[in-house]
C-alpha positions in Angstrom: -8.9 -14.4 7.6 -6.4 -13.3 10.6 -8.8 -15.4 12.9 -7.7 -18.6 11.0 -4.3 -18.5 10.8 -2.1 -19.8 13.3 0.8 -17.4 15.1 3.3 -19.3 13.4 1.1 -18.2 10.0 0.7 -14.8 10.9 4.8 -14.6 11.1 5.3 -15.9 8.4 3.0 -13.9 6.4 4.6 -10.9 8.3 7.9 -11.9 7.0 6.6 -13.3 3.2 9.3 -11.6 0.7 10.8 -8.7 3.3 14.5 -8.1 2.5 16.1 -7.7 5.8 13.7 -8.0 9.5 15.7 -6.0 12.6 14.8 -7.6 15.9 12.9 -9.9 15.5 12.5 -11.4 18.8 10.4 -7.6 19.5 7.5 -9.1 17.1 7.7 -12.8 18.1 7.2 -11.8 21.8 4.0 -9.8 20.6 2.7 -12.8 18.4 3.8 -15.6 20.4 3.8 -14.8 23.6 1.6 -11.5 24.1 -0.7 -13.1 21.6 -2.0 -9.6 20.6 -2.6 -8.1 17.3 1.3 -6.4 16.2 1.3 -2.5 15.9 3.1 -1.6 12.7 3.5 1.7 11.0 4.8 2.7 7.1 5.6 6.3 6.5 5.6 8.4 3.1 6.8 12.1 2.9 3.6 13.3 0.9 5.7 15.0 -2.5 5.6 13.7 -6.0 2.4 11.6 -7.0 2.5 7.8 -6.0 4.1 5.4 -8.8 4.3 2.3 -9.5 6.9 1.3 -7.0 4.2 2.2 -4.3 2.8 -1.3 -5.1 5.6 -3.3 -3.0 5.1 -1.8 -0.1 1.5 -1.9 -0.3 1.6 -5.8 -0.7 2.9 -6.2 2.2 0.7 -3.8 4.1 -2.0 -6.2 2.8 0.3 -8.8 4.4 0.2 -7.2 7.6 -4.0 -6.6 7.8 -4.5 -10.2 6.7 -2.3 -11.6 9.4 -4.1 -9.3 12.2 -1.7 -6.4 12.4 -3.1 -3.0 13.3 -1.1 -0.4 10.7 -0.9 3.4 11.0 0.8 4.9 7.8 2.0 8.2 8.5 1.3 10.4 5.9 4.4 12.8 6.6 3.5 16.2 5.1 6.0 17.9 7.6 8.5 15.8 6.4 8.1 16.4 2.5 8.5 20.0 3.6 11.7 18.8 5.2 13.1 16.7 2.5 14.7 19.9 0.4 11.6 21.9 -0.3 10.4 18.6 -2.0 6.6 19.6 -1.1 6.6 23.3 -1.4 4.8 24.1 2.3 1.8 25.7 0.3 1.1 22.5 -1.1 1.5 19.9 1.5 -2.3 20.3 2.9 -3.4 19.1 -0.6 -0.3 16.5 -1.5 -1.4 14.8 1.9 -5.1 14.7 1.3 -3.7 13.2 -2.8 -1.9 10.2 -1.2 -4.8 9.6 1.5 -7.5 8.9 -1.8 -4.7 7.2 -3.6 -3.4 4.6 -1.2 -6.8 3.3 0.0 -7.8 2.9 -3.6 -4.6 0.7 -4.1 -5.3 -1.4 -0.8 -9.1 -1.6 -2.1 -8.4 -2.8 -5.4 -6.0 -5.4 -3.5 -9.3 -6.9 -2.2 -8.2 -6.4 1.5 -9.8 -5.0 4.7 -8.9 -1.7 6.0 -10.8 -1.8 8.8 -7.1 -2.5 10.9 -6.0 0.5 9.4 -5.9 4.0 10.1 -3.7 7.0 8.2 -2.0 9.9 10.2 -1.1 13.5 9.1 2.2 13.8 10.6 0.8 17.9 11.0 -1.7 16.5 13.3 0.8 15.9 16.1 4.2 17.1 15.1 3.6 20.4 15.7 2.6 20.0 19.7 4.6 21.3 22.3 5.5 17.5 23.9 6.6 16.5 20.4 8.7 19.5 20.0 10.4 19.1 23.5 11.4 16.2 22.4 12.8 16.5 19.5 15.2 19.0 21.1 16.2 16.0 23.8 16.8 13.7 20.4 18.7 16.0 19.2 20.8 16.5 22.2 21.6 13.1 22.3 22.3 12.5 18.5 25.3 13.5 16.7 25.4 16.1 13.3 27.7 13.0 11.7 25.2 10.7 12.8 22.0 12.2 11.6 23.4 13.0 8.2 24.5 9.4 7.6 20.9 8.6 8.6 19.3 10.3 5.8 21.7 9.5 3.1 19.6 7.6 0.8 16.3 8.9 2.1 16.9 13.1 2.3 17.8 14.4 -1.1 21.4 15.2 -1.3 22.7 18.6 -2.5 26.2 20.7 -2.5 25.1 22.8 0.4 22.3 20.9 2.3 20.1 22.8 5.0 19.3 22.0 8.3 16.2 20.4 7.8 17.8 17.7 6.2 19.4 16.4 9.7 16.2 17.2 11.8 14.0 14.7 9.1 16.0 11.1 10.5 15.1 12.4 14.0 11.4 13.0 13.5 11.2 9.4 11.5 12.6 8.0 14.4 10.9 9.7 17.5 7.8 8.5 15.2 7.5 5.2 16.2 6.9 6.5 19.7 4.3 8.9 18.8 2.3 6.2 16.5 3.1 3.6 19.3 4.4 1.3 16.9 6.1 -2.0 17.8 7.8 -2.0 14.6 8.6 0.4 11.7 8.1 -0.8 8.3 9.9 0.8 5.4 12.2 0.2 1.8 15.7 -1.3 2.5 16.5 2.6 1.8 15.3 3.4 5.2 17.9 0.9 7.1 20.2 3.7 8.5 17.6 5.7 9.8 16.2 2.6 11.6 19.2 2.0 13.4 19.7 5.5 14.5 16.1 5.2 15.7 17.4 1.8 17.5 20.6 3.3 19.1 18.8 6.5 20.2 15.2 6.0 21.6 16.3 4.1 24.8 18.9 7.0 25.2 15.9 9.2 26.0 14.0 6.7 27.4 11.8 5.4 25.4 11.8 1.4 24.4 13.3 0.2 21.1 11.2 -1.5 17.9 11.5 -3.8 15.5 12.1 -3.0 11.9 11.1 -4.6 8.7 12.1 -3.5 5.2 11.1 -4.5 1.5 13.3 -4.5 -1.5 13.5 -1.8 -3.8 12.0 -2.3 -7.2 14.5 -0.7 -9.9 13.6 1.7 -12.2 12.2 1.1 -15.8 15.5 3.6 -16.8 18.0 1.3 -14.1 18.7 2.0 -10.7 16.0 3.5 -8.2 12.7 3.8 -9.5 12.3 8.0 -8.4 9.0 10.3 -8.1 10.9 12.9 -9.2 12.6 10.7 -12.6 9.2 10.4 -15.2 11.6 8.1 -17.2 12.5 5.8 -14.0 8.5 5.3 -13.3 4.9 4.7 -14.0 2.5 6.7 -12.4 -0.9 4.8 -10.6 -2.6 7.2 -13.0 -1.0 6.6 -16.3 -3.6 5.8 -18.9 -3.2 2.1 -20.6 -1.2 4.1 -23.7 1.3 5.5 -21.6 2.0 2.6 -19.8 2.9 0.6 -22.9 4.7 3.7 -24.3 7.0 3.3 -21.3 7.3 0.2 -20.9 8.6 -0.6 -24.5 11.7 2.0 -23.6 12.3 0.4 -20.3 15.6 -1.2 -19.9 15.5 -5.0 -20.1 18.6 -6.6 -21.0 18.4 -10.3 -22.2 19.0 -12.8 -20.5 19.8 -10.2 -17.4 18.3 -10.8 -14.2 20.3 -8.5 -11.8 18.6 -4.9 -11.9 15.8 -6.2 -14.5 13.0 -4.2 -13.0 10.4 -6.1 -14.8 11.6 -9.1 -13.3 11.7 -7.5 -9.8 7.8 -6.1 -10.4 6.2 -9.6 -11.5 8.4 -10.9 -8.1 7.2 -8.2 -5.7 4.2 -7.2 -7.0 1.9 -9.0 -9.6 2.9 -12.5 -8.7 1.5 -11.6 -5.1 -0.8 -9.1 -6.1 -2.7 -12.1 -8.1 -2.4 -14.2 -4.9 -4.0 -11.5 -2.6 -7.0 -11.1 -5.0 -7.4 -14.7 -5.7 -6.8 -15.8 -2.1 -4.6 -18.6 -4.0 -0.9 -19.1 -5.2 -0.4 -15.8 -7.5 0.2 -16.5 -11.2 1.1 -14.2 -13.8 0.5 -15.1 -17.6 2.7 -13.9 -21.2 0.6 -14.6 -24.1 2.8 -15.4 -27.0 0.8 -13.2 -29.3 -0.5 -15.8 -32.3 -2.1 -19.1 -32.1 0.7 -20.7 -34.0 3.2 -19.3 -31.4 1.6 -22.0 -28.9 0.5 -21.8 -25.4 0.8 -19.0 -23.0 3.7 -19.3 -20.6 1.8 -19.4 -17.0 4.6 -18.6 -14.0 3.7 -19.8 -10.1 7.2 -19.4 -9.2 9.4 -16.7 -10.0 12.6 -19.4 -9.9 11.1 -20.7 -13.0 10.4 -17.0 -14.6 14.1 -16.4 -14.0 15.5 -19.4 -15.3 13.2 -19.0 -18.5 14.4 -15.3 -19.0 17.5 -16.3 -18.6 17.5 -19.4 -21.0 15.6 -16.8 -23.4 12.7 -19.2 -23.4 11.4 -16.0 -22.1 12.3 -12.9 -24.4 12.3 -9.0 -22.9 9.6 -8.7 -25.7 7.2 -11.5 -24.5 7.9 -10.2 -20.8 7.2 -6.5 -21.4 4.3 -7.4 -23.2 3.2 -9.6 -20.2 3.8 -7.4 -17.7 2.0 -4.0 -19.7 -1.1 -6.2 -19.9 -1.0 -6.9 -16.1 -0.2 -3.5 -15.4 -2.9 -2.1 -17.0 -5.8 -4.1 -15.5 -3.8 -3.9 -11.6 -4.3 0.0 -12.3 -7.8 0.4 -14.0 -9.9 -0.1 -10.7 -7.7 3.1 -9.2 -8.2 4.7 -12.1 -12.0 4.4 -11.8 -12.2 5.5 -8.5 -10.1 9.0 -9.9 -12.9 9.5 -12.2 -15.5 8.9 -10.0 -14.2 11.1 -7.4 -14.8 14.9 -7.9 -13.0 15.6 -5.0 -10.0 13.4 -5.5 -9.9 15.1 -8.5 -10.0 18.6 -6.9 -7.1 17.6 -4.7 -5.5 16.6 -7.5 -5.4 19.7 -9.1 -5.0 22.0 -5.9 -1.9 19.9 -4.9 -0.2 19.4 -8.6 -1.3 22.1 -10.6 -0.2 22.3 -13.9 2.9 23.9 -14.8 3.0 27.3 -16.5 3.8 27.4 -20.0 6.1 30.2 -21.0 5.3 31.6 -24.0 8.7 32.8 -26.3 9.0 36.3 -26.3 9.5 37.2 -30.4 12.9 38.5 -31.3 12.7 41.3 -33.1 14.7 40.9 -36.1 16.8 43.4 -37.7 16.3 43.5 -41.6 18.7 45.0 -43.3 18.6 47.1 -45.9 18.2 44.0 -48.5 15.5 42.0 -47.2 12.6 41.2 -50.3 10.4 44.5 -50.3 12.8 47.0 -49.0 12.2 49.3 -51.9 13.7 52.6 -50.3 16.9 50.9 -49.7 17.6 52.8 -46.9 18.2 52.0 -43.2 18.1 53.6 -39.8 20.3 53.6 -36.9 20.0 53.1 -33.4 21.1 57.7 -33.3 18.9 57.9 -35.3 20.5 59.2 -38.7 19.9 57.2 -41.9 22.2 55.2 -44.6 21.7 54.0 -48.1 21.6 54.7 -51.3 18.7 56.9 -51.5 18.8 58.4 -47.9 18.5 62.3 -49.2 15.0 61.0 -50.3 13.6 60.0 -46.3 16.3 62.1 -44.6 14.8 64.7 -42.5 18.4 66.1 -41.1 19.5 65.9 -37.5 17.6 68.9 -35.6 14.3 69.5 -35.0 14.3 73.1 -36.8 15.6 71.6 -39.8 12.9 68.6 -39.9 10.4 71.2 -39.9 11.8 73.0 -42.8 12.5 69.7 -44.6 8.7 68.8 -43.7 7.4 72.1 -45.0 5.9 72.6 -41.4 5.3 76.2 -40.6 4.8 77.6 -37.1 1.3 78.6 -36.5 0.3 82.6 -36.3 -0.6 83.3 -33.2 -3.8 84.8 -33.1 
């Protein structure tokens, strides 16, 4: 397909729903002028499994193969390790190898060609001696203040944070040199590490990219949709059951458009999704559930989705039901390749095993002296001597010479 479209169609496929672009003039020298296929690259820190979210920027990795771009995502094992012990480091091999299977099955079932792409463990070069020396010259030329504003959104903030959090935004942005990207692409998230990356590659000579960022779908819960919040997202994995189940408890205010995930997921990702695998304009359908309801409400343009929902024409009931049953077929393709795939499946369990469940430890209860069948109606003490009514009866007395006489225990003769 790249072959047929024009420049000024590769651009703006390039550009097709991106939040913010950074530098543009970097990629319309490359498309334009160099008239070569653009180098991009997407990175993930390789910790919690994949969710729905995932989708967005997968789109528009589609985007990028169809229009001719040559795309390297990084798949940043060092840098889960990094991220607060987010990918404990016995893990990471396995995590990495998890989000390799999983992401080509997403960009599969988006019925686009991967032969542009290539995936990268970040272990596979982060770890050389030229890499290291210069991370030490980045680091020489980029402030503590500087780096920690970097990772604000992106490195998990805690009361006393560790160093690794402020060597992460460097590594993500001596990156781009090591992939040879022209441009970094990432979430709207990612916009303050991408300008420490702009401000402080030329200072160690190397040349400045261009950057391109996607919104960020909210969470079904509000706010950012989080691997590590099971109430925020919908895992690739989650059988059909589950997905309804959380979708009827995601937040969907009527007549609400601002922060309406649901809204935000047909816009990023099944209104193009359907246009990627139909090679059309992408439409996404809400059946109205009986016959005498009348016809299904067919959407081409989310303008007119939005102005339904928020005239009501379009309920959160019709639209949760409309999105579950798109949902579910977008995610039963990568859910055959899981079950078809021993090895994924080994990976799987290898990277995230299954948490141990502690069994309670039984509490020993103290009785009493009037619990149903205490018939002796006695009751003894941590020292050992005895209470109750009818103690003289079990009492044995408090030395061992008088036990034995109370027990009738005679010493043996020697022989």
């Amino acid at each position: 397909m790249a072959d047929s479209l024009s420049p000024q169609e590769k651009l703006a496929l390039i550009y097709e729903n991106l939040q913010e672009k950074l530098k543009e003039d970097i990629i319309e020298d490359v498309i334009l002028k160099q008239q070569r296929s653009l180098k991009i690259y997407w990175g993930t820190a390789t910790t919690g499994k994949p969710h729905c979210g995932y989708f967005v920027p997968m789109v528009k990795i589609a985007h990028f193969l169809r229009a001719g771009c040559t795309v390297k995502i990084l798949l940043a094992d060092i840098h889960g390790f990094l991220d607060n012990l987010k990918a404990p480091i016995e893990l990471i091999k396995f995590r990495a190898e998890y989000y390799q299977f999983i992401i080509t099955s997403v960009l599969r079932s988006l019925n686009v060609s991967i032969d542009r792409l290539q995936m990268v463990f970040g272990s596979s070069y982060q770890l050389s001696a030229e890499y290291t020396m210069d991370l030490y010259r980045l680091s020489s030329v980029v402030t503590e203040h500087d780096s920690k504003k970097a990772g604000a959104e992106v490195v998990k903030q805690v009361a006393n944070p560790t160093l690794s959090g402020l060597i992460y935004p460097l590594m993500q942005t001596l990156d781009e040199q090591y992939l040879d990207a022209d441009a970094q692409f990432g979430g709207v998230d990612q916009r303050k590490i991408f300008t420490l990356a702009a401000e402080s590659l030329p200072k160690i000579n190397y040349k400045e990219r261009a950057h391109l960022m996607n919104s960020m779908v909210p969470g079904l819960s509000g706010g950012k949709m989080s691997a590590s919040d099971p109430d925020s997202k919908i895992d690739l994995l989650d059988p059909p059951d589950v997905v309804e189940k959380k979708l009827k408890k995601a937040h969907c205010a009527p007549k609400e458009i601002d922060g309406n995930g649901l809204v935000s997921f047909v816009e990023y990702v099944l209104l193009p999704v359907n246009g990627l695998k139909t090679g059309g304009k992408g439409i996404f359908v809400v059946e109205k559930g009986k016959p005498e309801d009348g016809e299904p409400l067919v959407y081409e343009d989310i303008a007119v989705l939005k102005a339904d929902y928020e005239a009501d024409r379009l309920t959160p009931q019709l639209l949760k039901s409309g999105v579950t049953k798109a949902l579910v077929e977008l995610l039963r393709p990568i859910q055959d390749d899981y079950k078809n795939s021993s090895s994924w499946q080994e990976v799987t369990n290898k990277g995230y095993p299954p948490a141990e469940v502690k069994k309670k430890e039984k509490k020993v209860k103290n009785l009493g002296t009037r619990f149903p069948g205490n018939k002796s109606g006695v009751e003894a003490k941590p020292d050992g001597h005895i209470e109750g009514a009818q103690k003289d009866q079990v009492n044995l007395g408090t030395g061992a010479e008088e036990a034995m006489n109370n027990l009738d225990i005679k010493p043996k003769d020697d022989p």
